[in-house]
N, C-alpha and C positions, 0 to 999 in steps of 0.2 A: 155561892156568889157568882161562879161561872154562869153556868146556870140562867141565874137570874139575869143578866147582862146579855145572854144570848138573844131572850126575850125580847129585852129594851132595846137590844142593838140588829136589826136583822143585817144581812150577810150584805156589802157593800154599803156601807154606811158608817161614815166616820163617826166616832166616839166622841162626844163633845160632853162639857159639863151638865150636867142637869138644869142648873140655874141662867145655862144661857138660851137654853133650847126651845122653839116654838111648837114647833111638832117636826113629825118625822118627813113625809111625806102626804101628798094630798091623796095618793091610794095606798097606803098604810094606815095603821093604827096613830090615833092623835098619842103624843108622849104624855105620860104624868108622872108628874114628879114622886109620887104615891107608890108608884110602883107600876109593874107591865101590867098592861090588859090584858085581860081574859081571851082566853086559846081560843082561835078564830075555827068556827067548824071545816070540812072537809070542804062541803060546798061555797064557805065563803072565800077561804084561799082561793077555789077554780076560776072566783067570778074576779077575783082582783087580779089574780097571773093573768087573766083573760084580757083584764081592762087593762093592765101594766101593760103587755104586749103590744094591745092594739094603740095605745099611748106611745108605743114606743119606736110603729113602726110611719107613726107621722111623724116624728120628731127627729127621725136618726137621717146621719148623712150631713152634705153641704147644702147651703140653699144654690143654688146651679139658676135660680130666676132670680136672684139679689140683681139689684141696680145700683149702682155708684152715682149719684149726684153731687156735681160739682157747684160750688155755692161761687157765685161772684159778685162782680160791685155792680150795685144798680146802672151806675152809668159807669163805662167800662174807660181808658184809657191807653193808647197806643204804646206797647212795649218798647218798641224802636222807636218811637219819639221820645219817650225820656232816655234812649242812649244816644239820641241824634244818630240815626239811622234810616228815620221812616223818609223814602222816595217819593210815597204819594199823596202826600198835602192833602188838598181837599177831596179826592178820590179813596183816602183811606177810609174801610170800612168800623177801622177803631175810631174814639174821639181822640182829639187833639185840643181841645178846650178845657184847659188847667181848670178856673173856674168853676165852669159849668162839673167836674169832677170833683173839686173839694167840696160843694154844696150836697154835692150824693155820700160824700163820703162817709164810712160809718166810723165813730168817734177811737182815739189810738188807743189801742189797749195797753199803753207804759209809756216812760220815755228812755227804754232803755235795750236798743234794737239787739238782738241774739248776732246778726250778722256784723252792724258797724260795730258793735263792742270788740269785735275778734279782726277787722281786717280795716276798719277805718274807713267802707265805703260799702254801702249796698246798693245793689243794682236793680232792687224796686224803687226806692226814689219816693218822689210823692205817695207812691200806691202805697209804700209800707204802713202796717199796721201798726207801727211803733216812730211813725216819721218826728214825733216829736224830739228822739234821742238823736236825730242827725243837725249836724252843725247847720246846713241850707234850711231847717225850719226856720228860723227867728226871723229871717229875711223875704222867706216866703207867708209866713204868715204875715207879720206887717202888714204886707202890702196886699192877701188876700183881706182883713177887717177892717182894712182906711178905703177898698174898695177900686185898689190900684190897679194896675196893671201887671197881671206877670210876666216878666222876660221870660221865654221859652229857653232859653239857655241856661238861666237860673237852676233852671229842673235837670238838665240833660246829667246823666251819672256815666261817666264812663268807665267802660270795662275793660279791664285788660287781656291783651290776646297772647296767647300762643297756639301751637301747631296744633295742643290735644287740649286745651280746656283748663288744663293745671294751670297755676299760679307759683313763683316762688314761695309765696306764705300759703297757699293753698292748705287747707286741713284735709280736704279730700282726695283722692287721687284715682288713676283712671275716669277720668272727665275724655270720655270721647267723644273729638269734634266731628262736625254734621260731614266732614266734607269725606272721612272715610265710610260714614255709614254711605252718603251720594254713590260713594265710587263701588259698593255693594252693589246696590242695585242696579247699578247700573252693568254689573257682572264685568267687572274692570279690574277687580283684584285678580293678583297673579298667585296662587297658592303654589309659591314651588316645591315646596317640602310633601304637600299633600298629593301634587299629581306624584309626584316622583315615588312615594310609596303605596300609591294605588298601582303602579305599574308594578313596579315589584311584587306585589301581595298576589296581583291577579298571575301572573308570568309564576309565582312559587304554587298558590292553588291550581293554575292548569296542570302542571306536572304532577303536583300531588293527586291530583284526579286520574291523571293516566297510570300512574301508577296502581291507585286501586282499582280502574277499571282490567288492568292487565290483570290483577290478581282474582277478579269476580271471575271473570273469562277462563283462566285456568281450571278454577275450583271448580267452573261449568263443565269442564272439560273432562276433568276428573272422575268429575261424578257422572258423566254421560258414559265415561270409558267402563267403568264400577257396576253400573248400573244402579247408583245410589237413589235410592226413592226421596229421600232426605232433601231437605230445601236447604241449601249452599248459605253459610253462615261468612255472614259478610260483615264489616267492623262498623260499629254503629257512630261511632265517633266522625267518621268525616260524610260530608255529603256527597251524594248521587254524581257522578260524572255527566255530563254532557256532550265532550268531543272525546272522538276515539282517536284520530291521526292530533298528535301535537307537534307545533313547534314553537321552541321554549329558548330562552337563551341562559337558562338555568343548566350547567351540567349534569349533568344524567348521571347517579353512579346506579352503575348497572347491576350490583349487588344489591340493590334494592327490589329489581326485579326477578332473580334469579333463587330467593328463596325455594329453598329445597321440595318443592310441588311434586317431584317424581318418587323420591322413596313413599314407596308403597308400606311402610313401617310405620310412619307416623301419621297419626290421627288426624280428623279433620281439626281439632280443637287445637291440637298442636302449632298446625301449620299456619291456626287461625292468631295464636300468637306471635311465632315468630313474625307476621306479618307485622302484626300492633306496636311489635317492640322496632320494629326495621321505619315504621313513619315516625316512631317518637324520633328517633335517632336522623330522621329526614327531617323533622319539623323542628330540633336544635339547632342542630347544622344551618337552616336556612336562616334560622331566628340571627344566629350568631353571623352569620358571615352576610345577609342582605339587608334584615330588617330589621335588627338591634340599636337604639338608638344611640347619639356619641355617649359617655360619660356624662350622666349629668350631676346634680347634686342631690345628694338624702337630707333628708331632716328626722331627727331619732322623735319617734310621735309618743313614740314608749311613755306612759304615765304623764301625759300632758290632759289637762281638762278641755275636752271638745264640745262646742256647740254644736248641736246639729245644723244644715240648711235647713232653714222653714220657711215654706212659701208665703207670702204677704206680711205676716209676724216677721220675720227674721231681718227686718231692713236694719240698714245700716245703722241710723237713731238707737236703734233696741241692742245693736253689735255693741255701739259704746258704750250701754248700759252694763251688759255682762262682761265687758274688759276691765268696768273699774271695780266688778266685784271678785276680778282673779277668773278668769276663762284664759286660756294657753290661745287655741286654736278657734276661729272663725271660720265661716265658709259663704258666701254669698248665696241670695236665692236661686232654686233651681231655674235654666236657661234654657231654651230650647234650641239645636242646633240651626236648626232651618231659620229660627227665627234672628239667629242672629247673622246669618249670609245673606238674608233678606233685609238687613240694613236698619230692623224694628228699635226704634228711638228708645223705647221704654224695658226691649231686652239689654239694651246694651247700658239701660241707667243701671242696671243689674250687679255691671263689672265692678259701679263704686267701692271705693274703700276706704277708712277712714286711716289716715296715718298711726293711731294708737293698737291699730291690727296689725299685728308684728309676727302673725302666721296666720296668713289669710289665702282661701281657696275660690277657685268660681270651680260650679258643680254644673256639669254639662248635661243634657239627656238626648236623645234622638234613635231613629228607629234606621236610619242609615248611617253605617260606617266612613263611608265619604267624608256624607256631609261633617260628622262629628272630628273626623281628623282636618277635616275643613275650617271647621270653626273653632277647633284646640292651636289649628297654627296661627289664625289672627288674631285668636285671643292674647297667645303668647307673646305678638309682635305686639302692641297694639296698648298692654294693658304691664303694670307689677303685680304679678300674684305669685304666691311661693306652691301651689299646685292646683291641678285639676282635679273636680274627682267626679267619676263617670256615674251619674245614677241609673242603678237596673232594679230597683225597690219601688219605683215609685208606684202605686197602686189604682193609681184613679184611669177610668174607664177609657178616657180622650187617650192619653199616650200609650194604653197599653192596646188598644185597637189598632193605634199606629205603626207599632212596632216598638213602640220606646219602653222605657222605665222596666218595669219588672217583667216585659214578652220577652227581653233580651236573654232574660237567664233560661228560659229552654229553645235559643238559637245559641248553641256551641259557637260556632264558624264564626257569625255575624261579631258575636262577643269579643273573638278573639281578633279577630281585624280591627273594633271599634278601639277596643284595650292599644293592639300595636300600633295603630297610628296614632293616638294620641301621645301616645311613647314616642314613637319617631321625630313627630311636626313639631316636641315641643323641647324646651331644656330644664323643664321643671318637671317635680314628679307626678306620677300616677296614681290614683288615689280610686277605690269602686266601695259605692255604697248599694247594699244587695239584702236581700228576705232571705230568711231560710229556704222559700220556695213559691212555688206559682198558687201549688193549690194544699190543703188543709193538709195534715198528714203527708203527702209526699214531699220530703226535704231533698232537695240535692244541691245545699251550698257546700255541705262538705267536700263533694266531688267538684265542686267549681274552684274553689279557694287554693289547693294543690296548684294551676295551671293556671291562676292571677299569680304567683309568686314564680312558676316558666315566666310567663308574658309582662315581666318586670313590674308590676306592682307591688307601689314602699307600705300601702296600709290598706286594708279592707274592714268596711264596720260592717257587723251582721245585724241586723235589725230580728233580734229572735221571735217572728212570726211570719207566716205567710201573705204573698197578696190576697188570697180570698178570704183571709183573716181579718185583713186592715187592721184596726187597732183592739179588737176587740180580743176576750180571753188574755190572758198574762203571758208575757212575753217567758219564751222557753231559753231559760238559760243552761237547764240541762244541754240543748242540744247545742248551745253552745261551745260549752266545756267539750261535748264530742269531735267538734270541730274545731276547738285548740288544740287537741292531741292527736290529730288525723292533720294537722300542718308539722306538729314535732319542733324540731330546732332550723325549722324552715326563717329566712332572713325574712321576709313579708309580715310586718305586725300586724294581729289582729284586735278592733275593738268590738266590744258587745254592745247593745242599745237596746232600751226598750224599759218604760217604768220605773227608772230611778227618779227618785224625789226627798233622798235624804241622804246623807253621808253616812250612815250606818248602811245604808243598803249599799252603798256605792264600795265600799269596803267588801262588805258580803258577798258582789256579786262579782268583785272582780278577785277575791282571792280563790273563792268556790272555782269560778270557771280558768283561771290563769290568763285570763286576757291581757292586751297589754294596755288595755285603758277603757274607758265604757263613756259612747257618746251619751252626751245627757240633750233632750228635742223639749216634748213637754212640761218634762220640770223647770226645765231655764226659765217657758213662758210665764208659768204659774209663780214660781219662786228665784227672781233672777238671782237671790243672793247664795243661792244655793253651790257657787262654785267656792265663794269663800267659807262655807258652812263645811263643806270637803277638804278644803287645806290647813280650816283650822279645826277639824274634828269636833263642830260645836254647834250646836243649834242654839238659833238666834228667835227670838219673838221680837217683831219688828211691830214698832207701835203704827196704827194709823199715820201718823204725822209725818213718820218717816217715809211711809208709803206714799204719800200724798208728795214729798217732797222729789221722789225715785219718778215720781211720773211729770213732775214741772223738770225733773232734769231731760226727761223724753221729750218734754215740749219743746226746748230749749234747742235741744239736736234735733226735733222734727221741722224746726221751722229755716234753722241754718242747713236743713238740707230740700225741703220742698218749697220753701219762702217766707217772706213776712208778709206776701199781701193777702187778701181775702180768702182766694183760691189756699195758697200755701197753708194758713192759719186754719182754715175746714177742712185741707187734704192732712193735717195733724193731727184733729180731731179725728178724722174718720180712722185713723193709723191706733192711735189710740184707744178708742172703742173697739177696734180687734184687737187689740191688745189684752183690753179689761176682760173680754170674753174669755178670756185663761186666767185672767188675775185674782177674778173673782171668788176663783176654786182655791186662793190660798187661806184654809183657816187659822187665824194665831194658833201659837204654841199654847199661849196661856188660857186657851177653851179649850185645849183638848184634855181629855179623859184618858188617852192613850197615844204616848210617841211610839213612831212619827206617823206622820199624816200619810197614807196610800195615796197614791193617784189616779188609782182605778173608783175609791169611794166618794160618793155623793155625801157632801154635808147635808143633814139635816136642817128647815129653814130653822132660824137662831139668830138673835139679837148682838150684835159687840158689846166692847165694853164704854162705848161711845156712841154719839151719834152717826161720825163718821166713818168709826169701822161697819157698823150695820149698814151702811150706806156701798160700803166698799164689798159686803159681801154680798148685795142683788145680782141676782138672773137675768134682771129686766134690765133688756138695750135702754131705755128709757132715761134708768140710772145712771147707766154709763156716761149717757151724754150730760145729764145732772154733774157728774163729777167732774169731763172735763171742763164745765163752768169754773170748776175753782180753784182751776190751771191758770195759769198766763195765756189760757186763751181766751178767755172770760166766756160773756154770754153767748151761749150758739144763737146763732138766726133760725127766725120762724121755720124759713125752708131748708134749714137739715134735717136729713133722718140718716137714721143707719139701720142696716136686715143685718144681723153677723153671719161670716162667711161659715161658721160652723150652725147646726142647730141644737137645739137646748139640749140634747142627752150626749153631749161628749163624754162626761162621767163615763157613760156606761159605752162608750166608742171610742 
């Protein structure tokens, strides 16, 4: 019976009923219900491995030439005119003609607005897509079908100000106003915290430099005196000195220099240690008494269910989806440092957070340490979050060319600056999300992790694969586990990440390796209910309907956070359709042939047990946009389209 199933089932390929299945693959054997087909000869496997491959190396990766188009209203309407704002009257290049706007307008899609339901006022006004649910319709309409005239004032919505954007009723928080991003770029912030430990770091690194240059110099000496043929073995852990005369306003203890170099009894290896062990004891020292940041607060992360940050996926809309299926922890999408000292509107919409995120993170990246403790200290002023967490994992080509994301785990120094100031400039914790390593086979998070728990970091997730792995091959929880017991009863919690998609694995892989929690990235996308499937040890078959309803609740949060008018109603849509682009990979429980579902295997194409689950389980963007038809966002317009950010062989990336 094995056997036989082997057949039926080739290797990555979910197990599905017989009765639901269409075929396997379009370069595979078609399925029969009858039984397997007949054993493919030597040379037909070569020609399909052949054609699979070549299939797969057009399809694999991001589309990187995707376009985003923005859908609006045929005839457009002045923002600051309906909040009584707009200065330039007839000179505005928006309209100002109510009228001439409600005749373009495309018809409301409810009368039951996502935003005035929650706060009593929306700040689209006429534009909303839902204006009929606002009390000013009855009065504006009137008089737009008798052919009246509108009072411009009628329309005007005002908005309520404060200093950052928030509202006392606000559901959102960290709304940061235009006037600190201005004073960004206009290089007017005063970072006290970040110059004051750039000065310190630099003033403790000079000294540290002269000291291993006194000691290269020595061993030079030694070995010139020796006549040692031997290349002078120098400590690979700190960088190359550059000045030889220093002056420092660090005290000097001079027993750091004075390592015993003259007994002709001890070996070069010797001396090479008590060296290693005399900077560990220089690099405490300084930590503790210059660069250690005050007291600040822990949060125990220990067995709390973690999202991962996910770039475009992971928006806020999606956060409140997996907070109300039981997620502990949140993180915002990845931020680039630079981009946010540069005052960029759309990194700092980034900071958002939804008050229901009751341990929530912004995840920093950047390939200078400055900047990063630059951008940890405004963040910290600036914004409420309960931690930062630095990513050195992230794999994609742009930031790691730069210096950022996963370059930083083979620069020691850099890392260890970027980790302490972020420490320093801030009063919330430290947080490093990191790969086993740069390249396939050589890991060295083990040796990193030790010395994130020195440099005050409260949690570190090991994402168990490589950057030049990306997603691909199954995440190594073995070397995980090597990496739980190479920290020991170290205070620094560690989580594992990588392929969980069911609470039996979630279990499995956090008891195997002893971690103290395991982030879950793609499974949330695929199966968000997958955090309560974990706390209640139970898997769910979630009908169509249900699903269907999981994503009007999306809609719901996508438009109370990007808007109700044109614009906001298509930027949900398009939010969504990456969304479906993971969603699609969830197969019921009740077609499968075998729990639980991998997330590495490709379903087979295969029919629901409806019209709309068959519908929920297409490939084709096409579909997607079919579906969000039968949202609360109704009919997409002619000129949407959507390219998804991933291409079609994620299964197998």
């Amino acid at each position: 019976m094995e056997n036989e199933e082997k057949k039926e089932w080739p290797k990555g390929v979910s197990p599905i009923k017989k009765e639901y299945v269409i075929k396997i693959f379009d370069n595979e054997d078609e399925f029969e219900n009858t039984g397997a087909s007949e054993q493919s000869t030597d040379n037909d496997r070569k020609r399909k491995l052949g054609k699979k491959n070549e299939r797969n190396k057009k399809i694999r990766g991001m589309n990187k030439n995707r376009t985003i188009t923005y859908v609006k209203d045929e005839t457009d309407l002045c923002n600051r005119f309906i909040h009584g704002t707009c200065t330039n009257g007839d000179n505005c290049k928006w309209g100002h003609n109510v009228r001439d706007y409600l005749d373009h307008k495309e018809a409301d899609l409810g009368n039951e607005c996502p935003i005035y339901s929650i706060y009593n006022r929306c700040p689209y006004g006429v534009k909303c897509r839902f204006f009929s649910g606002h009390k000013e319709f009855e009065k504006i309409n009137e008089c737009y079908k008798n052919g009246k005239d509108i009072d411009p004032n009628d329309i005007i919505v005002e908005l309520p100000q404060t200093c950052n954007g928030d509202t006392e009723d606000s559901q959102t928080l960290n709304i940061v106003g235009g006037n600190i991003q201005k004073i960004l770029r206009k290089k007017e912030f005063e970072f006290k915290k970040a110059d004051e430990f750039v000065k310190r770091y630099n003033e403790y690194k000079t000294h540290r430099d002269a000291i291993v240059e006194n000691f290269s110099k020595k061993m030079h000496e030694r070995k010139s005196n020796n006549d040692i043929s031997s290349t002078t073995e120098v400590s690979q852990s700190v960088d190359t000195p550059t000045e030889s005369s220093i002056n420092t306003n660090i005290n000097s203890d001079t027993s750091l220099d004075l390592a015993p170099l003259d007994d002709e009894s001890k070996s070069q290896s010797e001396l090479n240690l008590i060296h290693e062990t005399k900077l560990k004891k220089f690099d405490h020292d300084t930590y503790e008494t210059r660069l250690k940041p005050e007291e600040k607060k822990r949060i125990d992360f220990r067995d709390k269910l973690y999202c991962a940050p996910l770039t475009t996926v992971g928006n806020l809309p999606f956060r409140r989806i997996i907070k109300r299926f039981g997620c502990d922890i949140t993180c915002g999408e990845m931020a680039v440092a630079n981009n946010i000292l540069d005052g960029n509107k759309n990194e700092w919409a980034l900071m958002r957070r939804h008050k229901s995120e009751d341990i929530f993170g912004i995840q920093l990246t950047g390939g200078n340490p400055e900047s990063i403790a630059r951008a940890a200290e405004i963040i910290n002023k600036q914004t409420q979050i309960d931690f930062i967490d630095l990513n050195i994992g992230c794999p994609i080509d742009a930031m790691f060319n730069a210096g950022a994301g996963s370059a930083l785990m083979g620069k020691t120094n850099k890392l260890r600056e970027a980790i302490q100031g972020i420490n320093y400039c801030t009063d919330c914790p430290v947080t490093v999300k990191l790969r086993t390593g740069i390249y396939k086979g050589k890991n060295i998070a083990h040796k990193l992790l030790p010395k994130f728990d020195d440099w005050g970091v409260q949690l570190s997730t090991l994402h168990g694969r490589s950057r030049e792995q990306r997603y691909t091959k199954l995440a190594d929880y073995d070397y995980i586990k090597t990496c739980v017991d190479e920290l020991g009863d170290r205070q620094m919690a560690l989580f594992g990440n990588g392929d969980i998609f069911s609470w039996e694995e979630y279990y499995q892989k956090k008891e195997y390796t002893g971690v103290s929690g395991i982030m879950i990235g793609r499974g949330a996308l695929i199966k968000p209910w997958i955090f309560k499937e974990i706390k209640e040890r139970q898997n769910y078959d979630i009908q169509a309907s249900e699903r269907l309803e999981i994503m009007n609740e999306f809609c719901k949060f996508g438009l109370e956070h990007w808007g109700t008018d044109t614009v906001g109603v298509n930027t949900t849509r398009r939010y969504l359709c990456d969304w479906q682009s993971f969603l699609h990979r969830y197969i019921p429980i009740g077609l499968m042939e075998v729990l639980p579902q991998k997330i590495n295997d490709r379903p087979p194409v295969y029919f629901g047990r409806n019209e709309l689950e068959t519908l929920m389980a297409s490939p084709k963007a096409s579909d997607w946009i079919k579906l969000t038809e039968k949202t609360i966002l109704g009919p997409a317009p002619e000129s949407f389209t959507f390219v998804p950010k991933h291409k079609a062989n994620a299964y197998e990336g």
